[in-house]
VONU-506409 format. One line per 2 residues: number of its first residue (from 1); for each residue x, y, z of N, C-alpha, C, O, CB. Coordinates in steps of 0.2 Angstrom, whole numbers. Glycine has a CB too. Layout:
REM VONU-506409
NUM> X/Y/Z/X/Y/Z/X/Y/Z/X/Y/Z/X/Y/Z ~ ...
This chain:
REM VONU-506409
1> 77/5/-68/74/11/-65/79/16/-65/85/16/-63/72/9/-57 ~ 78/21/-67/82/26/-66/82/32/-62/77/35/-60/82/28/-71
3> 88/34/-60/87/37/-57/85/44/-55/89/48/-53/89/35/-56 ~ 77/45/-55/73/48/-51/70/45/-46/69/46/-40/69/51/-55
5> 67/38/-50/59/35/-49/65/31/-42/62/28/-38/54/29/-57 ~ 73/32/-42/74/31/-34/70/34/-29/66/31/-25/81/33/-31
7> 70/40/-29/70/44/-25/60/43/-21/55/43/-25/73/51/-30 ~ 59/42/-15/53/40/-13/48/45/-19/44/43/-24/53/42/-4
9> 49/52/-17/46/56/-18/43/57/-26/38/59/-28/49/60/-15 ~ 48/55/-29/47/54/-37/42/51/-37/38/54/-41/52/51/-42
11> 37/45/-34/34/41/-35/27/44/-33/22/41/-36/38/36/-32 ~ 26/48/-29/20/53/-28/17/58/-31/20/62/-35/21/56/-24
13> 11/57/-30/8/54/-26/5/47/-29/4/46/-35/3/58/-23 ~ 4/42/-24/2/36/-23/-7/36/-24/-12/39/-22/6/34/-15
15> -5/30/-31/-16/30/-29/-18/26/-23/-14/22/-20/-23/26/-36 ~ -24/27/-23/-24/27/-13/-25/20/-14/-23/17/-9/-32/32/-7
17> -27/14/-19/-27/6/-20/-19/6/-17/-19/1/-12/-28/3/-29 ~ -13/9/-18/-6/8/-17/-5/9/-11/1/7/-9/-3/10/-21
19> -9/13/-7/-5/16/-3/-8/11/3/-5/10/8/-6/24/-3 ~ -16/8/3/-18/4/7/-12/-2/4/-8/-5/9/-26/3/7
21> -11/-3/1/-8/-10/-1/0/-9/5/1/-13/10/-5/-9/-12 ~ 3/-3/2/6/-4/5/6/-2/15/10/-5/19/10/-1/1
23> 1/2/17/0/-1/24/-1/-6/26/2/-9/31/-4/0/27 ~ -6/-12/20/-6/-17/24/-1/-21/24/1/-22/30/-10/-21/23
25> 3/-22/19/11/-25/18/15/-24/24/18/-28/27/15/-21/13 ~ 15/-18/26/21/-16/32/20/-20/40/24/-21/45/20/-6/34
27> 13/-22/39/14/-26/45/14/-33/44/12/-36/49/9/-25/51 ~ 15/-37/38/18/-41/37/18/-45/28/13/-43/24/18/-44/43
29> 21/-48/27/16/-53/22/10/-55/20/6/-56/24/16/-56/22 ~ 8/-55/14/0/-57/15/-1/-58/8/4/-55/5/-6/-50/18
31> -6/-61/4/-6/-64/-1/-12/-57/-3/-13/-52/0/-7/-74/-1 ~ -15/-58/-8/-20/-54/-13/-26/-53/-8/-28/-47/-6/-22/-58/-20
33> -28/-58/-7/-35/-58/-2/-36/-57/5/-41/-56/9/-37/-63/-2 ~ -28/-57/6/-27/-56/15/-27/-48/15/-28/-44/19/-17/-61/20
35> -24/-46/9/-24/-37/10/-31/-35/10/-33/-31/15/-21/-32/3 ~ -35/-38/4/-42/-36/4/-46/-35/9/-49/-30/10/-45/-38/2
37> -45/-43/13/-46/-40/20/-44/-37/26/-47/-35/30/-47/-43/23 ~ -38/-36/24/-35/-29/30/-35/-22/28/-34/-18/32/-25/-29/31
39> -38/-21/22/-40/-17/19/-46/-14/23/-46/-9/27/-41/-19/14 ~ -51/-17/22/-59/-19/25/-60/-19/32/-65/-17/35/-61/-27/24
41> -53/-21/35/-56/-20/40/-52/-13/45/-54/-11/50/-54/-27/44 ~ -48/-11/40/-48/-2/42/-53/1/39/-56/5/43/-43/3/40
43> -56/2/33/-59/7/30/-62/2/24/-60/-1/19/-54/13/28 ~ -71/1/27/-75/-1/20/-75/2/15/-76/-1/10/-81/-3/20
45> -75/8/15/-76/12/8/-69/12/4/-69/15/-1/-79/21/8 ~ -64/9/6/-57/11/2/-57/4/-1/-52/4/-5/-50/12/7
47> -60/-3/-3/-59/-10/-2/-61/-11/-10/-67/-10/-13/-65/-15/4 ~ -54/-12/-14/-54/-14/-21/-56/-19/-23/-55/-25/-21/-50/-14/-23
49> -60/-17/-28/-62/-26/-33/-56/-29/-35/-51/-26/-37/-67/-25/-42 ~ -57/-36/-36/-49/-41/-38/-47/-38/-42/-41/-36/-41/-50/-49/-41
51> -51/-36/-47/-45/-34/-54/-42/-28/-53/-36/-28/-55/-49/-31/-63 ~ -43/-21/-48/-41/-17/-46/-35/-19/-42/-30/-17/-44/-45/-14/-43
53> -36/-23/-38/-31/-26/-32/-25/-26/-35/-20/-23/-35/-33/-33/-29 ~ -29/-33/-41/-20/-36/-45/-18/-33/-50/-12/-36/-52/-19/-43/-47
55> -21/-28/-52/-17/-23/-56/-13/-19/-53/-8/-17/-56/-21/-20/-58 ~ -16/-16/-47/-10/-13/-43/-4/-16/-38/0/-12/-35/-13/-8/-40
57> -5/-24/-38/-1/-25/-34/6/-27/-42/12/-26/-42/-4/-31/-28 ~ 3/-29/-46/8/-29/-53/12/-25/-54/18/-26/-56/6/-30/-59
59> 9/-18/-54/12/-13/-55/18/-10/-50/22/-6/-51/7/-8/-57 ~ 17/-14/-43/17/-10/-39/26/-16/-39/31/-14/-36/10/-7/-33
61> 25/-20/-43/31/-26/-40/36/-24/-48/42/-25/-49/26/-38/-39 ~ 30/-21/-52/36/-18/-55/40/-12/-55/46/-11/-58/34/-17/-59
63> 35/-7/-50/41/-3/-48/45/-2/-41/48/2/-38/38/3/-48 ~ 45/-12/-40/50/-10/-36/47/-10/-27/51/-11/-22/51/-3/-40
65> 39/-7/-27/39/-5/-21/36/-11/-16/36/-10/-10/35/1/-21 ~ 34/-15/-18/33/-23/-15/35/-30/-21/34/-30/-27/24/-24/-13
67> 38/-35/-17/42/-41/-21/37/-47/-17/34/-47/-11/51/-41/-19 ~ 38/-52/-22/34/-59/-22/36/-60/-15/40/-56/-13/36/-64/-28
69> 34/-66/-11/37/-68/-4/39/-76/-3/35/-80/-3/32/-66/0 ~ 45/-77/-2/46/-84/-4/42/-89/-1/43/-95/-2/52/-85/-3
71> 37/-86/5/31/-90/10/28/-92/4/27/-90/-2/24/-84/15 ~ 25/-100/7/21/-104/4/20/-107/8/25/-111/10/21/-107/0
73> 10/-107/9/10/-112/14/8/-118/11/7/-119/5/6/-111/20 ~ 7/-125/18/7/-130/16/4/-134/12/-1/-136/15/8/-132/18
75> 4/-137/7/1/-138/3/-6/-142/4/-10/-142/0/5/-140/1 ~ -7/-144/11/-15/-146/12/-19/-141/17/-24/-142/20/-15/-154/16
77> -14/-135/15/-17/-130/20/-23/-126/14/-28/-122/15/-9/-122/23 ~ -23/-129/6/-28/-128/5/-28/-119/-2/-30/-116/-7/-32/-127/14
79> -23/-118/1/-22/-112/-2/-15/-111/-5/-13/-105/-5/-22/-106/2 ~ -12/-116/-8/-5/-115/-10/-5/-112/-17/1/-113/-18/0/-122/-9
81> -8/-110/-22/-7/-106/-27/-8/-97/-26/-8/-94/-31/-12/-109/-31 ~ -9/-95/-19/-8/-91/-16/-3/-85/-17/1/-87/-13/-7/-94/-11
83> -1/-81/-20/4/-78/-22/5/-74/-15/0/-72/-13/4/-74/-28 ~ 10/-74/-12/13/-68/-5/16/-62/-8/18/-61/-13/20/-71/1
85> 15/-59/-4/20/-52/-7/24/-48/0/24/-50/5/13/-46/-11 ~ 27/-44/0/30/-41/6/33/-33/3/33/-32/-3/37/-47/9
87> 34/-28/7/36/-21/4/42/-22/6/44/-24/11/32/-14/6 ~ 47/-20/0/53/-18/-2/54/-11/3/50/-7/6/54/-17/-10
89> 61/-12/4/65/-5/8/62/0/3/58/3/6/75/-4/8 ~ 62/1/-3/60/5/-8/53/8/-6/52/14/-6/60/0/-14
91> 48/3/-5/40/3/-2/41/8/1/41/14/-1/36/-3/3 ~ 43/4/8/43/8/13/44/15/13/40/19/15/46/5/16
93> 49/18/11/53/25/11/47/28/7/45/34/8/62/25/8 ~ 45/24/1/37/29/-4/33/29/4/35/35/6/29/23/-12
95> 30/26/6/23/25/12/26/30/16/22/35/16/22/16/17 ~ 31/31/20/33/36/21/31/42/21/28/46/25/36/35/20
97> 35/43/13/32/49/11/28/52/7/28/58/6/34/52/9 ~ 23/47/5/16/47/5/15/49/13/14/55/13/13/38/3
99> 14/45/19/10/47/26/11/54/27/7/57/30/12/42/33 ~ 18/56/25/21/64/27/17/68/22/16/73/24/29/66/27
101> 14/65/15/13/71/10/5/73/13/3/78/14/15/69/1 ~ 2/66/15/-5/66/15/-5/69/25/-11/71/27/-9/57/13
103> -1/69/28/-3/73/35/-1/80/34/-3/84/38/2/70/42 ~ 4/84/27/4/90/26/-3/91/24/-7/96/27/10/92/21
105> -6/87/20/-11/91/15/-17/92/23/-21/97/24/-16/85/6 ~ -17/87/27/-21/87/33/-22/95/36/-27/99/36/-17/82/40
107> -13/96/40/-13/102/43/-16/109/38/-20/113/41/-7/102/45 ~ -12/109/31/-16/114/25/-24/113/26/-27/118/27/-14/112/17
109> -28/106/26/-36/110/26/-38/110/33/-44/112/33/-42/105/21 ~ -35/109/41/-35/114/45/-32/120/46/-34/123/51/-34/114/48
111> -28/121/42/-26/129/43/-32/132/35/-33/139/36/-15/130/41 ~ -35/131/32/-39/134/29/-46/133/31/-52/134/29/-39/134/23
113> -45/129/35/-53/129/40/-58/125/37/-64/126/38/-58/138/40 ~ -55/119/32/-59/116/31/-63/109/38/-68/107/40/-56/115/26
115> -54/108/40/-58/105/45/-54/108/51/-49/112/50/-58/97/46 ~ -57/107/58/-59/108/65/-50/106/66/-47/102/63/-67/103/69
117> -49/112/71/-41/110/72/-40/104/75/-34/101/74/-37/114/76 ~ -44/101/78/-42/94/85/-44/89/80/-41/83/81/-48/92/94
119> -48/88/72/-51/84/70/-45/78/67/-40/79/63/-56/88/65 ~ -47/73/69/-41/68/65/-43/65/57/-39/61/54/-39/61/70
């Protein structure tokens, strides 16, 4: 990795498949399908098809911003081919500034009146 693509900000902006990925990540571990559903259950119109999903979670373990998780559950739990994943320090500090870049663009389209000042 060189060094730019350190830098959070180099890495923005985030496509928004990545950026839920990495909210759901931060509150903890979770395998491919467990995001889909933590996904889903903030926002149905954001909820990626599998190949979307693990496309962007490969990419996303190639840059660094989430790593495999050494969780595996137990083997008559039924799901042990399960891959886990978890967000790297790296992640986090993008999500970050990803959440700061996308609450600037907020206050910009209420200060141009796109939306209502109180509107969240």
């Amino acid at each position: 990795m060189d060094r730019d693509r350190r830098r959070p900000d180099a890495q923005l902006p985030l496509r928004a498949v990545e950026f839920h990925i990495l909210l759901s990540l931060a509150g903890g571990e979770r395998h491919g399908y467990g995001i889909i559903q933590d996904i889903q259950a903030r926002d149905e119109t954001a909820v990626p098809d599998v190949g979307t999903m693990y496309r962007a979670l490969a990419r996303m373990v190639e840059n660094r911003l989430i790593e495999a998780a050494a969780r595996r559950p137990a083997p008559d739990a039924g799901d042990e081919r399960r891959n886990y994943y978890r967000i790297t320090h790296v992640g986090l500090r993008v999500a970050r500034a990803e959440a700061r870049r996308l609450e600037a663009l907020m206050r910009a389209a209420r200060l141009g009146g796109l939306l209502a000042k109180g509107a969240k």
